[in-house]
C-alpha positions as CSV (number, residue, x, y, z in Angstrom):
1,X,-12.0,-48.4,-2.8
2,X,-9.0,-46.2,-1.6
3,X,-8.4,-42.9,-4.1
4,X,-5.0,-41.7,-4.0
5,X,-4.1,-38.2,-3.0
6,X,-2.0,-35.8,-4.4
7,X,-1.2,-32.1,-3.1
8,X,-1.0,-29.2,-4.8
9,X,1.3,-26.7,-3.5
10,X,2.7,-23.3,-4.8
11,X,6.0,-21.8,-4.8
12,X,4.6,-19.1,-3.2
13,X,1.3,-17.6,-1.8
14,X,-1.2,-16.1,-4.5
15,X,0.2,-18.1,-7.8
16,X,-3.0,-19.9,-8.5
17,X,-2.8,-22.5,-6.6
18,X,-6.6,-22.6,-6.2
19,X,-7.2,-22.2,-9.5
20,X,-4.8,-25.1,-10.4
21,X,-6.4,-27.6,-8.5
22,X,-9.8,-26.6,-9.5
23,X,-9.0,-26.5,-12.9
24,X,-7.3,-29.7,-12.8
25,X,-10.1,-31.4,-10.4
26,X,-13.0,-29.7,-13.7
27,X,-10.5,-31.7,-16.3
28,X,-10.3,-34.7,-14.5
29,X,-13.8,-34.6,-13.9
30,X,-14.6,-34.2,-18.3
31,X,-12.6,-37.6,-18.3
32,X,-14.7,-39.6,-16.3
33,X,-12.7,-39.7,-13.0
34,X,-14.6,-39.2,-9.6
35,X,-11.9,-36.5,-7.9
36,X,-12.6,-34.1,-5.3
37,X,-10.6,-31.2,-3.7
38,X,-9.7,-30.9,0.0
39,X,-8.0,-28.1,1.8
40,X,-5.6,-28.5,4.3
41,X,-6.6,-25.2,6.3
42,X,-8.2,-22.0,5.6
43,X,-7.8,-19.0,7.3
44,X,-9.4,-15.6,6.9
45,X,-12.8,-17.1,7.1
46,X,-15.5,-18.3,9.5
47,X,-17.7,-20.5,6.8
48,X,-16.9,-22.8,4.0
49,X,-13.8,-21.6,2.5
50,X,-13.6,-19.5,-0.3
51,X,-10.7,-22.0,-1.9
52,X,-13.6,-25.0,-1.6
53,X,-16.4,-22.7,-2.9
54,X,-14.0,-21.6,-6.1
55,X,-12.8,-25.2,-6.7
56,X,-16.8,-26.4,-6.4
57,X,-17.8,-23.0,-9.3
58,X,-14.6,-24.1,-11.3
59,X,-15.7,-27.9,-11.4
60,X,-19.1,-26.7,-12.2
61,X,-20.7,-29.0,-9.4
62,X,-21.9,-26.6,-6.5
63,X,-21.2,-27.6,-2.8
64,X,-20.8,-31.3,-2.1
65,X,-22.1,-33.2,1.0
66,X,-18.5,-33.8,1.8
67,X,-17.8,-29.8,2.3
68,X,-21.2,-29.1,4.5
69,X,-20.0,-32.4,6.8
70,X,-16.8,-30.6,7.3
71,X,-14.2,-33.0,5.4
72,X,-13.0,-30.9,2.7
73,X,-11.7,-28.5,4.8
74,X,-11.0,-30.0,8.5
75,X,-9.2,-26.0,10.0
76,X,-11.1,-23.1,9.4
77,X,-9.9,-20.1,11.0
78,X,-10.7,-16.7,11.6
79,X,-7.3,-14.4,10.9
80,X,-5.7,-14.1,7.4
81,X,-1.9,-15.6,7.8
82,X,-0.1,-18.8,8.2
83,X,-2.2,-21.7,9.6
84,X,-0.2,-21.8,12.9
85,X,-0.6,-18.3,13.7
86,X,-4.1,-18.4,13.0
87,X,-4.5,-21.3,15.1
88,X,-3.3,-20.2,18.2
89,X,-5.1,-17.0,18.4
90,X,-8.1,-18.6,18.6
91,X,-6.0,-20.8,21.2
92,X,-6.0,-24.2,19.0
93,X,-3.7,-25.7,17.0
94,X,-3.7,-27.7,14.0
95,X,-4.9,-31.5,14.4
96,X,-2.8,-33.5,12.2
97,X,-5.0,-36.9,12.8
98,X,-7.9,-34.8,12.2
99,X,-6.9,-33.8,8.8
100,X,-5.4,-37.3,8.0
101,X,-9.5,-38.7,8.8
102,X,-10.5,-36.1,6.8
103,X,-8.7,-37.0,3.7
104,X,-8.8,-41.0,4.3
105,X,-13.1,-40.0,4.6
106,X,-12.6,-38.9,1.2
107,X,-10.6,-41.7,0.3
108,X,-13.1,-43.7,0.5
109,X,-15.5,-42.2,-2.1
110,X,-13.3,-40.8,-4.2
111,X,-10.7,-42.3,-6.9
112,X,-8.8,-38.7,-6.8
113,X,-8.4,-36.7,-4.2
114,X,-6.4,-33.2,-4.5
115,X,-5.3,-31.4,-1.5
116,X,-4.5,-27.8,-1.5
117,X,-2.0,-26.4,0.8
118,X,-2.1,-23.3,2.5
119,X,0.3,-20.5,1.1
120,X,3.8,-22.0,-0.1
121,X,4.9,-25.6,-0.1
122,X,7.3,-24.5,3.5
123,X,4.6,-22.5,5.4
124,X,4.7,-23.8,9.1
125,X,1.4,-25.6,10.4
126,X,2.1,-26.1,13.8
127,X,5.4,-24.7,15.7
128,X,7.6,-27.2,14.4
129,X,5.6,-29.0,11.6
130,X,6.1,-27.4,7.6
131,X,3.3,-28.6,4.8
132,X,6.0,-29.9,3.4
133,X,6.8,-32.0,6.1
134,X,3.0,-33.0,5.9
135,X,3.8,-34.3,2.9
136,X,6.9,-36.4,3.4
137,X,5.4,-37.9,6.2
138,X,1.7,-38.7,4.5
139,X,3.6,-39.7,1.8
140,X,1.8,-37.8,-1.0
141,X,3.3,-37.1,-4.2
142,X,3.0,-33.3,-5.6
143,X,2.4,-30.8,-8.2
144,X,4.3,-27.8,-7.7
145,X,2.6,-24.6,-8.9
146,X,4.5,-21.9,-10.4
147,X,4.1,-18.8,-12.5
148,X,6.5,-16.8,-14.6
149,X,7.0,-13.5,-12.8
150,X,10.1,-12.1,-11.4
151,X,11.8,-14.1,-8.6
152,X,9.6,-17.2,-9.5
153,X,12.7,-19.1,-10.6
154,X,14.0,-18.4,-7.2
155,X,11.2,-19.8,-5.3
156,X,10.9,-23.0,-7.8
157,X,13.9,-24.0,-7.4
158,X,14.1,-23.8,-3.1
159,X,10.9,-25.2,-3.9
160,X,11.9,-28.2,-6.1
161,X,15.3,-28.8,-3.8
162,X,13.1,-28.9,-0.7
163,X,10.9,-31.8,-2.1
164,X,14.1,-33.9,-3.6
165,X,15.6,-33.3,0.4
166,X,12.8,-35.1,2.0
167,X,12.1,-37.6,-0.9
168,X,8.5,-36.6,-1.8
169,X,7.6,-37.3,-5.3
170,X,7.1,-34.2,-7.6
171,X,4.6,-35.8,-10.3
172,X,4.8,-32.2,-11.6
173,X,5.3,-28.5,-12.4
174,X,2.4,-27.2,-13.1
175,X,3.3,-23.8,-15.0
176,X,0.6,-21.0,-14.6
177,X,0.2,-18.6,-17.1
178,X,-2.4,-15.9,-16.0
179,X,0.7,-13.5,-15.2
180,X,2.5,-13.9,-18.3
181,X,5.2,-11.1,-18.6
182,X,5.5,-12.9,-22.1
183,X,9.2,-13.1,-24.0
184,X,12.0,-13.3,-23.5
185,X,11.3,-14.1,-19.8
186,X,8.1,-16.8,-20.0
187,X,10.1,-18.9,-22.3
188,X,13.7,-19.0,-20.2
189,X,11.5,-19.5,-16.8
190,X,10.1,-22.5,-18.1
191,X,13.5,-23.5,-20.0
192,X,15.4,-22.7,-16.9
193,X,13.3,-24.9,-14.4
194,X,13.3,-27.4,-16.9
195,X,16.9,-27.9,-16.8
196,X,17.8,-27.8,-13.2
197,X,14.9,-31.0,-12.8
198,X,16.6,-32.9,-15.7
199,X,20.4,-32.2,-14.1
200,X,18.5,-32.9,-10.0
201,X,17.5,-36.1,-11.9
202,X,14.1,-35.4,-11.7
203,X,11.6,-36.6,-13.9
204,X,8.5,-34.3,-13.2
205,X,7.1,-32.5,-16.6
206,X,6.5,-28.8,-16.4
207,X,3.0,-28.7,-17.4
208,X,1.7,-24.9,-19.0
209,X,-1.9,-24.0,-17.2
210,X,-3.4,-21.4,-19.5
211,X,-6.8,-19.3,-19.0
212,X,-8.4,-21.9,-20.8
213,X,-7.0,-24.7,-18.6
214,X,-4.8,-28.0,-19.4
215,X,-4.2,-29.8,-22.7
216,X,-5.8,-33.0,-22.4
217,X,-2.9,-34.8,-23.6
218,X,-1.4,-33.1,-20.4
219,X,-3.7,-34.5,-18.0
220,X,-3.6,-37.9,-19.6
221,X,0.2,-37.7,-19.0
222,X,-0.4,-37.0,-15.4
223,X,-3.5,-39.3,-14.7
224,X,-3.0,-41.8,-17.1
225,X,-4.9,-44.8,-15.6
226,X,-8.1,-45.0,-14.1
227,X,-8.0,-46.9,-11.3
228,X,-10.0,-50.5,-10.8
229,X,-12.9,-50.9,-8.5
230,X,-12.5,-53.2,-5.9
């Protein structure tokens, strides 16, 4: 078996993007599907990541062997900021390959695997490699996380043009609600987004994500087939 990955991004950093993939990896879970979550990088830590450990509580399984061996979070680093400048004060740098084994070691166990980024979708990982570039290059489709607060249309647009520049798939906007301002301006952020991916030609749903989680309906949308066993 070979799982498919997809990432899970944010327009931004602290608009849930942790809670979006846990809370997408618990649903997916309540339907039968054997998912997991990886991290790309964590920094601000020296154990397992607080991203992994929140994803684990929110999917109600506790740690996994996969996140003591090391695999569901391959860059662990000290100082709080962007993976690249984390990485090189401890004199490193991010490991591409390494990651790549990571996730294709979870690929192998796995049906779904979700991959978190670190921050937004064009924080650098190296010197001259973005997450986004990451993506286009792995050749992961992705769900875009955004919330309704002011500038967020801003950012989800750059966001959404950035992905449609380097052709990688958005299989969706996932729409976090756990800052609603509520009307007038929830209701035209969602319209607004809406309407730029129909006239960009792009089919991606925008998906709400409330403090109860997704509509199953919604996850069915996203995940509709289960995929066979070898």
């Amino acid at each position: 078996m070979k799982g498919s990955v997809i990432a899970v991004s944010g327009i931004d950093t602290g608009v849930g993007k942790t809670f979006a993939a846990g809370t997408l990896a618990a649903a997916l879970l309540r339907e039968g599907r054997r998912v997991i979550t990886q991290k790309i990088a964590q920094t601000g830590t020296d154990g397992i990541p607080e991203d992994i450990i929140e994803h684990r509580r929110l999917m109600g399984t506790g740690l996994l062997d996969a996140d003591r061996e090391g695999h569901t979070c391959p860059h662990i680093f000290r100082y709080p900021s962007s993976p690249h400048l984390a990485a090189r004060l401890e004199g490193s740098e991010i490991d591409v390959m390494k990651i790549r084994r990571a996730t294709f070691a979870l690929q192998r166990q796995y049906e779904i695997v979700l991959l978190e980024g670190a921050g937004g979708l064009m924080v650098p990982l190296t010197p001259d490699l973005l997450f986004a570039d990451y993506l286009r290059d792995a050749g992961y489709p992705l769900l875009l996380v955004t919330i309704p607060r002011l500038g967020s249309i801003n950012h989800t647009l750059l966001s959404i043009e950035a992905c449609l520049k380097r052709g990688i798939t958005l299989k969706g906007v996932i729409y976090n609600l756990y800052q609603d301002p509520g009307e007038p301006i929830s209701g035209d952020t969602r319209d607004v987004i809406r309407h730029f991916l129909g006239r960009w030609g792009c089919a991606a749903p925008v998906i709400d994500l409330g403090t109860e989680g997704f509509v199953p309906s919604d996850i069915m949308a996203m995940f509709p087939q289960r995929q066979a066993n070898p």
